[in-house]
C-alpha positions as CSV (number, residue, x, y, z in Angstrom):
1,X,93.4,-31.0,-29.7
2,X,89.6,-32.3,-30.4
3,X,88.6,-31.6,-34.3
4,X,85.1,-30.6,-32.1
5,X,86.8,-27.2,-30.7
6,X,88.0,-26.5,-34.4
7,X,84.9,-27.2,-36.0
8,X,81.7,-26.5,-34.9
9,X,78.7,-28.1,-37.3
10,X,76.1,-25.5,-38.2
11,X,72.7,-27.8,-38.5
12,X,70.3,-26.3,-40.9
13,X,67.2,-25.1,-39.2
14,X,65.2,-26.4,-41.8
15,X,65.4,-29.7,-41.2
16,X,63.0,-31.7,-38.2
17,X,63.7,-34.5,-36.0
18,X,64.0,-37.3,-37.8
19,X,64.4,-41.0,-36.5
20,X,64.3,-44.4,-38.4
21,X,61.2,-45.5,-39.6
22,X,59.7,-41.7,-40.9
23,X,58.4,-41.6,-44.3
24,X,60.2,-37.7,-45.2
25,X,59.7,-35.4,-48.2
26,X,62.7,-33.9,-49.0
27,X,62.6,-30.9,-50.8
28,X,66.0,-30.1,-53.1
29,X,67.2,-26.8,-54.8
30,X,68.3,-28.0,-58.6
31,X,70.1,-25.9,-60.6
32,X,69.9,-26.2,-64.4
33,X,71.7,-23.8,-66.4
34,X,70.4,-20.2,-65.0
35,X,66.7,-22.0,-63.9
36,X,66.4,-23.2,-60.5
37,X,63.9,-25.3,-59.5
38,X,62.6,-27.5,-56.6
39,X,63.1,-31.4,-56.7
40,X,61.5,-34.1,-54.2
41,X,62.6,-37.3,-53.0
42,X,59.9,-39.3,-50.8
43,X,60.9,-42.5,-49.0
44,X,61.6,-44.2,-45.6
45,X,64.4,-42.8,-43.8
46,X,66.8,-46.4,-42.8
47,X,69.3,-44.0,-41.4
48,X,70.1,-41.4,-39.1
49,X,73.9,-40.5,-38.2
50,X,75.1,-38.3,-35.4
51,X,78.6,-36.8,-35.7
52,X,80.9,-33.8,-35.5
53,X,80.2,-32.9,-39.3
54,X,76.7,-32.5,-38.2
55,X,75.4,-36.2,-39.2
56,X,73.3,-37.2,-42.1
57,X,70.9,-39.5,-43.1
58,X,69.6,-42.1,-45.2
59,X,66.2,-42.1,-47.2
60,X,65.3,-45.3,-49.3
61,X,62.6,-45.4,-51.9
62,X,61.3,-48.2,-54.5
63,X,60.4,-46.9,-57.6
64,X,59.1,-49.4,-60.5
65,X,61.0,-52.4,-58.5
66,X,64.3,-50.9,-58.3
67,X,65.2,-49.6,-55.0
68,X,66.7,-46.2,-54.8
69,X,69.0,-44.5,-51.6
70,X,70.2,-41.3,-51.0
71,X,71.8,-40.0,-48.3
72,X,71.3,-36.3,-47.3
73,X,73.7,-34.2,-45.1
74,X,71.9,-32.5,-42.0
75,X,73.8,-29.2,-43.0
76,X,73.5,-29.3,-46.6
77,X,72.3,-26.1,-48.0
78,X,70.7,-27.8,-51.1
79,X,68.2,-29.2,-49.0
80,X,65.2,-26.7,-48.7
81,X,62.4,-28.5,-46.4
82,X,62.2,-32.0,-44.8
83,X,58.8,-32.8,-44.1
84,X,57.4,-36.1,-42.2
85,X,54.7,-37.3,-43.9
86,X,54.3,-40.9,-41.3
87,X,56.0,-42.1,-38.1
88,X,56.9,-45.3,-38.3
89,X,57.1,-47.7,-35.5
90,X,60.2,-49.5,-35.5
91,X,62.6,-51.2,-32.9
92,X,66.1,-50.9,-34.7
93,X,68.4,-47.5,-35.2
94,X,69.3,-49.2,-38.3
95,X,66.9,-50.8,-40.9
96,X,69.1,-52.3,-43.5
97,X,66.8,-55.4,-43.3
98,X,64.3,-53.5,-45.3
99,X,66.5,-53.4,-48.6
100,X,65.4,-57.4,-48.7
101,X,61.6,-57.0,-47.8
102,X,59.3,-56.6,-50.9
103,X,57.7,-53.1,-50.7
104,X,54.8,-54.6,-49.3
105,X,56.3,-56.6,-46.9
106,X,58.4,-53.3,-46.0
107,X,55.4,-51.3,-44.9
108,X,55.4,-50.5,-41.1
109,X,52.8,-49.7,-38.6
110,X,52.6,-46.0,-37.6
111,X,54.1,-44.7,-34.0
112,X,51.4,-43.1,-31.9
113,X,52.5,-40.6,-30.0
114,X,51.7,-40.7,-26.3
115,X,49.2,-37.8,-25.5
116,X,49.3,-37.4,-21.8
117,X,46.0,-36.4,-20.6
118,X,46.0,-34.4,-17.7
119,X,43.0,-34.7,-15.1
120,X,41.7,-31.0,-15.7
121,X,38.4,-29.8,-13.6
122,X,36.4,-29.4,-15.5
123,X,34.2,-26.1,-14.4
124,X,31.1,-26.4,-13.5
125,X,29.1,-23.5,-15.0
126,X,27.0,-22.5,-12.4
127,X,24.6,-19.3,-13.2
128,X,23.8,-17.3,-10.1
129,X,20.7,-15.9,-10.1
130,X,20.5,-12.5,-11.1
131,X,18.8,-9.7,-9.0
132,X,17.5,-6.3,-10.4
């Protein structure tokens, strides 16, 4: 018996595609005493895992020299909104080299995405002459 026929990982719709490289903004339900409030967490996302729990992944930020991770499950319901801010161009599915890069040697160039033109007529606008 496969754990995958007993459990069946219910991915929360509010989350995009992701993939190494993005700069996200994820948006978090806090709970404090009886307030609740929204809190966000911006950084590069180094991480992206795949499983039969539904997969999480990694976001990495510097803040005031100190770099900060956190690692967010796909089907967390604390997690209100993940929004892409960049696309990053990167070659790896893993980008643990970044935690020794300098923040501004960690910058990366931004992914382009391929817009495939398509050879459209173009219609010619032809008046015919009228007749009364």
């Amino acid at each position: 018996m496969d754990i995958r026929e007993l459990v069946k990982p219910k991915i929360n719709s509010k989350g995009k595609q992701i993939s190494p490289g993005d700069t996200v903004n994820v948006s978090l339900k806090t709970i404090e005493g009886d307030k609740e409030r929204l809190q966000y967490f911006q950084g590069m996302v180094i991480r992206v895992r795949k499983g039969v729990d539904g997969g999480s992944f990694t976001v990495r930020r510097v803040t005031y020299g100190v770099g900060v991770e956190r690692t967010f499950p796909f089907q967390s319901p604390v997690i209100q909104n993940v929004e892409v801010l960049r696309q990053g161009k990167v070659r790896r599915a893993k980008l643990y080299y970044m935690r020794r890069l300098s923040a501004k040697q960690a910058r990366l160039k931004e992914r382009r995405e391929k817009v495939a033109e398509q050879a459209m007529p173009q219609e010619e606008e032809t008046e015919a002459p009228q007749t009364p």
